[in-house]
C-alpha positions as CSV (number, residue, x, y, z in Angstrom):
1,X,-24.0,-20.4,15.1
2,X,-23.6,-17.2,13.4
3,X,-23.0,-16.7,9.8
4,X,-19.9,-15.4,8.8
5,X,-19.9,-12.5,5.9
6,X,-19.3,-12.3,2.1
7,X,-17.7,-10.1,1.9
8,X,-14.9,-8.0,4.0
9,X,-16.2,-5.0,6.2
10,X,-16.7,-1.8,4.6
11,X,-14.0,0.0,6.6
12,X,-11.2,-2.4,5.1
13,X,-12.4,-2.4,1.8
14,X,-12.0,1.3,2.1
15,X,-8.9,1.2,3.5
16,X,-6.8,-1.5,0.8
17,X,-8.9,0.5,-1.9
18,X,-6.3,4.1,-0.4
19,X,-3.8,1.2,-0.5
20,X,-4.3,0.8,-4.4
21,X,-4.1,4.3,-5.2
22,X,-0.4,4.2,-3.0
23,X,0.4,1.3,-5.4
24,X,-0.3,2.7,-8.5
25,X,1.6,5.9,-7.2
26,X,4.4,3.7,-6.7
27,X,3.8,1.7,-10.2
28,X,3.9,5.0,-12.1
29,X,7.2,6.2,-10.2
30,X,8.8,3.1,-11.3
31,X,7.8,3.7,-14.6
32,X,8.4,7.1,-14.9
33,X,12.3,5.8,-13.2
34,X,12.8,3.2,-16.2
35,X,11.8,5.5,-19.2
36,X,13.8,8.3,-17.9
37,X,16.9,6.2,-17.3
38,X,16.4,4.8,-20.7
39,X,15.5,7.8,-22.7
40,X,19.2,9.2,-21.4
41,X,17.4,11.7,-19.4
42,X,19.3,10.3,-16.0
43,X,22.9,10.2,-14.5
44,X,22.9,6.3,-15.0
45,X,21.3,3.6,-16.1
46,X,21.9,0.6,-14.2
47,X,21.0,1.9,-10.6
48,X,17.6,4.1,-11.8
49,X,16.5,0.6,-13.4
50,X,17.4,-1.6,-10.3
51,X,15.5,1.0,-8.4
52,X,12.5,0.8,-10.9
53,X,12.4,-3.0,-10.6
54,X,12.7,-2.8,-6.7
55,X,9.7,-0.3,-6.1
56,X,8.0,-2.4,-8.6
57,X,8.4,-5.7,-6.6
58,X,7.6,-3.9,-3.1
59,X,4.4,-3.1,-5.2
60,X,4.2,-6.5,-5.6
61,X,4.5,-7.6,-2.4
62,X,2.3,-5.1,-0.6
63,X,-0.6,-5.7,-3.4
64,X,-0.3,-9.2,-2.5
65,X,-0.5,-8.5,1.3
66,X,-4.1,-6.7,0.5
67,X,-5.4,-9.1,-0.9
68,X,-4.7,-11.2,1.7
69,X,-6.8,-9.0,3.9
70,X,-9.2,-9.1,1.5
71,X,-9.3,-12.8,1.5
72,X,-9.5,-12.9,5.8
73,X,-5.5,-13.7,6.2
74,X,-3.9,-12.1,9.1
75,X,-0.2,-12.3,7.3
76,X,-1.2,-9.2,4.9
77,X,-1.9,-7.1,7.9
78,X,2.2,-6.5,8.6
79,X,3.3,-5.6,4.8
80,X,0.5,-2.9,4.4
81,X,1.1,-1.2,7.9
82,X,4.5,-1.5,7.4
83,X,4.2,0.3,4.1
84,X,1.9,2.9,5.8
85,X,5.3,3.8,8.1
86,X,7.4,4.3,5.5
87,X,4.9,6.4,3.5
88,X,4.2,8.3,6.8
89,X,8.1,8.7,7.4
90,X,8.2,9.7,3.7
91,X,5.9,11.9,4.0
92,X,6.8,13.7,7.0
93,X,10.2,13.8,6.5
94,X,9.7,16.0,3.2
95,X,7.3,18.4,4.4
96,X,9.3,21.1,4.1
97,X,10.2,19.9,-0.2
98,X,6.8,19.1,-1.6
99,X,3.7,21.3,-2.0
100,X,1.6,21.3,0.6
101,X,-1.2,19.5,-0.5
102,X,1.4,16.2,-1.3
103,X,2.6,16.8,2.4
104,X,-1.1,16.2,3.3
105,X,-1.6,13.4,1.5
106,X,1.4,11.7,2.7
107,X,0.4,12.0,5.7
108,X,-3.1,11.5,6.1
109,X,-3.2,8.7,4.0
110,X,-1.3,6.2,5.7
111,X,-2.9,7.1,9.0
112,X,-6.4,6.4,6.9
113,X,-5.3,3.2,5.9
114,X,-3.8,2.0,9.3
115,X,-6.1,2.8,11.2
116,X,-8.5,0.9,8.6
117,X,-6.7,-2.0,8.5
118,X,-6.8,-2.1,12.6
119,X,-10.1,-1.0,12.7
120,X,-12.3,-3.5,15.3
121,X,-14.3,-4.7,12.3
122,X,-11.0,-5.6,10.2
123,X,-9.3,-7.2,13.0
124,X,-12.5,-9.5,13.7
125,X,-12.5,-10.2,10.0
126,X,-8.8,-11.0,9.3
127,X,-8.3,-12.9,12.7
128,X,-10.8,-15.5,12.1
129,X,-9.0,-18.8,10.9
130,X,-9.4,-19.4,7.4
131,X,-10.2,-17.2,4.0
132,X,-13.6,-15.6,3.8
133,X,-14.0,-15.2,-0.3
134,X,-12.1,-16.4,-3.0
135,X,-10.5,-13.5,-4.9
């Protein structure tokens, strides 16, 4: 019977660690959100901090879904490449708005991390019943 792995394949570990840097893009946009809307600097208060608290939470949710993945569960694989839609729509969609070099990034990136996260080697390794590593 052959041995299962430690650790996760190189290509998904690759891919969740583009999937952190997204995050903490996200985490400092909610951030930046909260202190602007409480420093006076926006229109109102009360939606800029709901909106801070709801990126923060989809943060959450999708750092929780990659470590999933990291752990061998299939249920993170949804969140993450649903997240890599909406940065891909995102980042399409305002092509014409940001400097190039964001349009890029918006754009490649997701497509790095889905096709990561579907890679042959990450499928094998997230469809397998069970967890592979403890976190």
């Amino acid at each position: 019977m052959p041995q299962t792995p430690a650790r996760p394949p190189l290509v998904l570990r690759v891919g969740l660690l583009l999937v952190l840097v997204e995050l903490a893009a996200l985490a400092a946009l909610a951030v930046s959100i909260a202190v602007e809307a409480l420093g006076g600097g926006g229109p109102s208060v009360g939606p800029s901090l709901a909106m801070a608290v709801f990126f923060l939470g989809l943060a959450g949710l999708v750092a929780a879904a990659a470590r999933a993945l990291h752990a061998g569960r299939r249920w993170g694989r949804g969140p993450v490449l649903t997240w890599q839609l909406l940065v891909l729509a995102i980042g399409v969609s305002q092509a014409g708005l940001m400097p190039a070099w964001l349009t890029v990034l918006g754009v490649v990136l997701p497509v790095a991390v889905a096709v990561a996260v579907l890679a042959p080697a990450s499928r094998g390794w997230t469809d397998d019943a069970g967890p592979h590593a403890v976190l």
